[in-house]
C-alpha positions in Angstrom: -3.0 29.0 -21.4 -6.4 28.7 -20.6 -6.5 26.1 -17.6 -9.4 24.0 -16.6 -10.5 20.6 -16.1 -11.2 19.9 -20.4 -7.4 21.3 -20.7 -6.3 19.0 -17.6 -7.9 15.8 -18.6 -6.2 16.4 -22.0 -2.7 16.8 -21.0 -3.4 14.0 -19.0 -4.5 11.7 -22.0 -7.6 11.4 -20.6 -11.2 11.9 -22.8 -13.4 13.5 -20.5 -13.9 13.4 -16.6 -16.3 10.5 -16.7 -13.4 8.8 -17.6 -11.0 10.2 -15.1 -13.5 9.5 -12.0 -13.8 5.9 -13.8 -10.1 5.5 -13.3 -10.1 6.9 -9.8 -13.2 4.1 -9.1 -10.7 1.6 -10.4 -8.0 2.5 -8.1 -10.2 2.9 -5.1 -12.9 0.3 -6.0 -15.3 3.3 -4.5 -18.6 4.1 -5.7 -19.9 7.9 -6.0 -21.6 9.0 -3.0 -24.7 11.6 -3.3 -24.3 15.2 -3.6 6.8 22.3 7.2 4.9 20.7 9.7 4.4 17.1 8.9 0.8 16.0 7.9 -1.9 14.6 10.4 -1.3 11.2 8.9 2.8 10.9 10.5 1.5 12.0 14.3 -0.3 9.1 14.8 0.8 6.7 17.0 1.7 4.2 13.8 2.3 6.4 10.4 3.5 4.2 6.9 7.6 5.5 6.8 9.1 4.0 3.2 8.8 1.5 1.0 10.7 -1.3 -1.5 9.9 -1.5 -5.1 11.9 -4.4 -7.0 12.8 -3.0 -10.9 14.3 -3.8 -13.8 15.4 -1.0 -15.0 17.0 1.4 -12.6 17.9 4.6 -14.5 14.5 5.2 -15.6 13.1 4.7 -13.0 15.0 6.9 -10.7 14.6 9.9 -13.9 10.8 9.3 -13.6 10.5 9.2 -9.7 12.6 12.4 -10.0 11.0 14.2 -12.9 8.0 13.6 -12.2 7.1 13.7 -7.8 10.6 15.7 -7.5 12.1 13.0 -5.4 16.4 13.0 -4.9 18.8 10.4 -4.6 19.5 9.9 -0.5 21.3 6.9 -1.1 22.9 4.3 -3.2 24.2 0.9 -2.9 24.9 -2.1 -5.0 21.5 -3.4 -4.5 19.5 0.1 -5.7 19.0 3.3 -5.0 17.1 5.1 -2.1 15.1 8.4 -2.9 13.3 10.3 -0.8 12.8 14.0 0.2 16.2 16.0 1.2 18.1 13.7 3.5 14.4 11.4 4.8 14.4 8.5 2.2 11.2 6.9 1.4 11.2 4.7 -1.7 13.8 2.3 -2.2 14.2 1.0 -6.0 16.0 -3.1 -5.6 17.4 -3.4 -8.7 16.2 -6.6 -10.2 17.4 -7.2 -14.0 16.3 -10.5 -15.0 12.9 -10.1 -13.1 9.7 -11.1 -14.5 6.9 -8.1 -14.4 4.7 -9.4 -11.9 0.9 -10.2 -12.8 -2.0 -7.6 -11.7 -3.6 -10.5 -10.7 -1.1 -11.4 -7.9 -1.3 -10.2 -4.5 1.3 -6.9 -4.2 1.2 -3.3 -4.4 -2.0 -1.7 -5.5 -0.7 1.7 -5.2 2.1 4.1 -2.8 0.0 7.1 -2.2 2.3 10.2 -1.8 0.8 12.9 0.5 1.3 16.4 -0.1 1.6 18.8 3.0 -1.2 21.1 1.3 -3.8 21.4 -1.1 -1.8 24.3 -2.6 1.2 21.7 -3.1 -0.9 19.1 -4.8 -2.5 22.1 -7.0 1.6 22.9 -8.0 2.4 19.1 -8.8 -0.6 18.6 -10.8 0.2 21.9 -13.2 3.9 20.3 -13.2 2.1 17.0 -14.2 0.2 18.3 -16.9 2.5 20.4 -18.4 5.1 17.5 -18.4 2.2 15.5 -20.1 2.6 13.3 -17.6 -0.1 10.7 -18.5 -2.6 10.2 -15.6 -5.2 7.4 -15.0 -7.8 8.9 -12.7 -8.7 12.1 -10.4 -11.1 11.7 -7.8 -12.4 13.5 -4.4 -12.7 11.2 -1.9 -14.3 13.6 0.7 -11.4 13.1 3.2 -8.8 14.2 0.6 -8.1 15.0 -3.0 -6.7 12.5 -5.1 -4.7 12.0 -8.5 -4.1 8.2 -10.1 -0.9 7.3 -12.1 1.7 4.3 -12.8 5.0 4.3 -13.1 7.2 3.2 -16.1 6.8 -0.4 -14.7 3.3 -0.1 -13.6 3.2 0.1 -10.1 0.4 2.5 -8.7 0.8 5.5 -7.4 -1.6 8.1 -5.8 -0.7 11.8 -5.3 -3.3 13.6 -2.7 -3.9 15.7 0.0 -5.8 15.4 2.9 -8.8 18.2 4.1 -8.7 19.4 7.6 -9.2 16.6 10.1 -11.6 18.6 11.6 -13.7 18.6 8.2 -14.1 14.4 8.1 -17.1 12.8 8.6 -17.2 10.0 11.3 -20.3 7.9 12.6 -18.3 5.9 15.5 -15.3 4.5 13.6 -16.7 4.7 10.4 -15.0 7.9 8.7 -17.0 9.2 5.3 -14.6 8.1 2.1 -16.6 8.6 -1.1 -15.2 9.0 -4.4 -16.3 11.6 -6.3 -15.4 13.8 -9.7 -12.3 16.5 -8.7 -13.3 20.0 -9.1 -9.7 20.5 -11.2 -10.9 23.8 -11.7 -11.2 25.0 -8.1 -8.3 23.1 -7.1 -5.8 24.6 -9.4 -6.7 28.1 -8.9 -4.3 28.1 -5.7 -1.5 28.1 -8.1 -0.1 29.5 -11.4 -1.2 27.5 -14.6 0.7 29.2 -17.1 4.4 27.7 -15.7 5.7 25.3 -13.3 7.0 26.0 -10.0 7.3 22.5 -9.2 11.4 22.0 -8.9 11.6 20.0 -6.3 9.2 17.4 -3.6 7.9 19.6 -0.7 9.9 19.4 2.5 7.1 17.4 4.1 5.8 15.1 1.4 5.3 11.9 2.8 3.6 8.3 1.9 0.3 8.9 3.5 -0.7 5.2 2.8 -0.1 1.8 1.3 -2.8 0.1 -0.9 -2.0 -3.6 -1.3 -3.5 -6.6 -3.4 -4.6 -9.4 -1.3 -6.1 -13.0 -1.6 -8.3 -12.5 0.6 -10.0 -10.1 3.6 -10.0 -12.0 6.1 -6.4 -12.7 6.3 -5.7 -9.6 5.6 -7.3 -8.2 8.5 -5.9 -11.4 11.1 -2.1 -10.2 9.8 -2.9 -6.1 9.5 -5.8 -5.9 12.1 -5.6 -8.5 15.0 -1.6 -9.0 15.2 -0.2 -5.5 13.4 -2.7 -3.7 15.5 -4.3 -1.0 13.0 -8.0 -0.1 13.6 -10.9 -0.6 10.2 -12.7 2.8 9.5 -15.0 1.9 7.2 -17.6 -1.3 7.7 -16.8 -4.9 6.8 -16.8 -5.6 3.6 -15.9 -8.7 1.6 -13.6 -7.2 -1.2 -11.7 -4.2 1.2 -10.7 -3.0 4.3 -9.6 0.4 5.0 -6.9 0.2 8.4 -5.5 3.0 10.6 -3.8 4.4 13.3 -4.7 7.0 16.0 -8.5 8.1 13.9 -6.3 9.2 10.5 -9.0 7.7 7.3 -6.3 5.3 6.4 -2.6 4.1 6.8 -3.2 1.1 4.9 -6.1 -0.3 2.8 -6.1 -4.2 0.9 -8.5 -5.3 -1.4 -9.2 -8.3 -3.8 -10.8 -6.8 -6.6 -7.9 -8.2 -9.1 -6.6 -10.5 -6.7 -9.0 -12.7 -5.0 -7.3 -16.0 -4.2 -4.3 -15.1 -5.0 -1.6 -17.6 -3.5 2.0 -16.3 -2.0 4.3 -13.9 -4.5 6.7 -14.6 -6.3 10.0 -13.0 -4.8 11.9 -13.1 -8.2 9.5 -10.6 -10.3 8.6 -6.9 -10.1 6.6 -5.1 -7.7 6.3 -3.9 -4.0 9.4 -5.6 -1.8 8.7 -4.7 1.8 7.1 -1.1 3.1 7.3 0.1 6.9 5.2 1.2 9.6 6.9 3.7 12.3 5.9 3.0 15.9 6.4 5.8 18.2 5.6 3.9 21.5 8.0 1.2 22.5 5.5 -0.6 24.0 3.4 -0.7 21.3 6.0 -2.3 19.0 6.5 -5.5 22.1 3.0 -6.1 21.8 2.9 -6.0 18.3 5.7 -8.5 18.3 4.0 -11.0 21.1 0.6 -10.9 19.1 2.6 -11.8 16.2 4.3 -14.7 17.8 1.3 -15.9 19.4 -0.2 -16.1 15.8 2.4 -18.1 14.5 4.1 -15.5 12.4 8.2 -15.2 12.3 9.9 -12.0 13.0 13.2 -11.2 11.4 15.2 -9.2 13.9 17.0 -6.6 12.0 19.6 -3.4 13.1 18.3 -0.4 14.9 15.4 -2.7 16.4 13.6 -3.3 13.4 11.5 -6.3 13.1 9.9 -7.7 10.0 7.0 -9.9 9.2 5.9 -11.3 6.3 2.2 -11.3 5.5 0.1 -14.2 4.1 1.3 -13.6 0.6 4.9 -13.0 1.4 4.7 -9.0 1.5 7.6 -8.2 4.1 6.7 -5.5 7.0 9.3 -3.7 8.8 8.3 -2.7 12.0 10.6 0.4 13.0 10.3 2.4 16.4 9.9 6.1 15.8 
């Protein structure tokens, strides 16, 4: 099989690559800039550790989230299932039957962006992708990492990427470089057989990277995520977005209001993103987490093992977890 980008985009569904980068400037709201060991992004100080979807339907979605990013069953209960990777879970599916899909326009989940360990690993999941005829919704380069856009059977985004060298990002101060550009599909799959997958199973160190969310507005955002969580902007204001991180990775958690400007608190009953968690390796940085929280006027939930959780503005839960 001859395998390039023409063959890529159309196994993907996808018309041409003006309409792939298109999708990934959906997804990242970006515009095109001229010309075994865990990744960088879970050594920081805070790193994203799982998240909570709440679905309808269970069974397909555990065969999709299986089938298609190679995840296993850790766990189930009568609430859901957990998946992750070998015995770390990372996505919990609520099962939800008689909830409503919840509205785009509502604050929520944007996207769950899975991180591959190496570029290598993303090349082998996007040949297991296309050859699955996986449908996809955008492929971008976004200078500090490589990106592919899809949705699952219930529409909640996901991103599957992997990060360039640390070494290779662009900062002015705390402003990191984070275009988005076309993928070169081409190059990138040239690490990797295109003629079968190899694909069986998630890598041993595939992690969530990052959390997008849906928010009603920035400034909130950034009081909840920025003053009181404590994660650090690397990218300049902006009205619509704000890119957030921990210990100088490009970003553990981004929000934006492109769909979802004013959007009031969510509905708990429908579809979408249930609670995600942030892993805090130093146990003092999880008090003063807590006492900027308090002194902000937002309740923590103390929960087993030490886990805290807050809820944001729009009723997203955080779990707080040491690590």
């Amino acid at each position: 099989m001859q395998f390039t980008r023409r063959h890529t985009l159309k196994f993907a569904g996808i018309s041409c690559a003006a309409t792939a980068l298109a999708g990934a400037l959906k997804a990242e709201g970006g515009t095109p800039l001229a010309n075994a060991a865990l990744p960088f992004a879970l050594t920081t100080p805070m790193h994203v550790g799982q998240a909570a979807l709440r679905v309808r339907e269970l069974d397909p979605m555990i065969e999709y989230y299986g089938s298609v990013l190679g995840m296993n069953e850790v766990e189930r209960t009568a609430r859901g299932v957990t998946l992750g990777v070998g015995a770390v879970p990372l996505l919990d599916l609520v099962h939800k039957p008689a909830a409503d899909f919840e509205s785009p326009t509502s604050a929520g989940l944007f996207h769950i962006a899975y991180l591959m360990p190496s570029r290598k690993d993303l090349a082998r999941w996007l040949v297991h992708a296309a050859l699955k005829q996986v449908p996809l919704s955008g492929f971008a380069d976004h200078n500090v990492s490589e990106a592919i856009y899809l949705n699952d059977p219930e529409g909640n985004g996901i991103e599957v990427y992997s990060d360039r060298p640390k070494d290779t990002w662009a900062w002015s101060g705390r402003v990191v470089k984070m275009g988005t550009e076309p993928l070169d599909v081409d190059d990138l799959v040239t690490l990797t057989d295109t003629k079968t997958s190899d694909y069986e199973a998630a890598p041993p160190a595939m992690r969530i990277g990052h959390i997008h969310l849906r928010v009603g507005e920035i400034a909130a955002a950034r009081a909840f995520y920025e003053a009181a969580v404590g994660l650090q902007p690397t990218q300049d204001a902006r009205a619509d977005a704000s890119f957030l991180s921990s210990g100088g990775y490009h970003h553990h958690l981004a929000v934006n209001t492109w769909n979802s400007r004013g959007a009031k608190e969510r509905n708990t009953m429908e579809t979408g993103l249930d609670w995600f968690s942030l892993t805090i390796r130093n146990p003092a940085d999880l008090e003063a987490q807590k006492e900027r929280l308090r002194a902000a006027g937002y309740v923590l939930v103390e929960m087993e093992n030490d886990v805290v959780e807050a809820i944001d503005p729009w009723g997203t839960r955080l779990r707080l977890v040491p690590g």
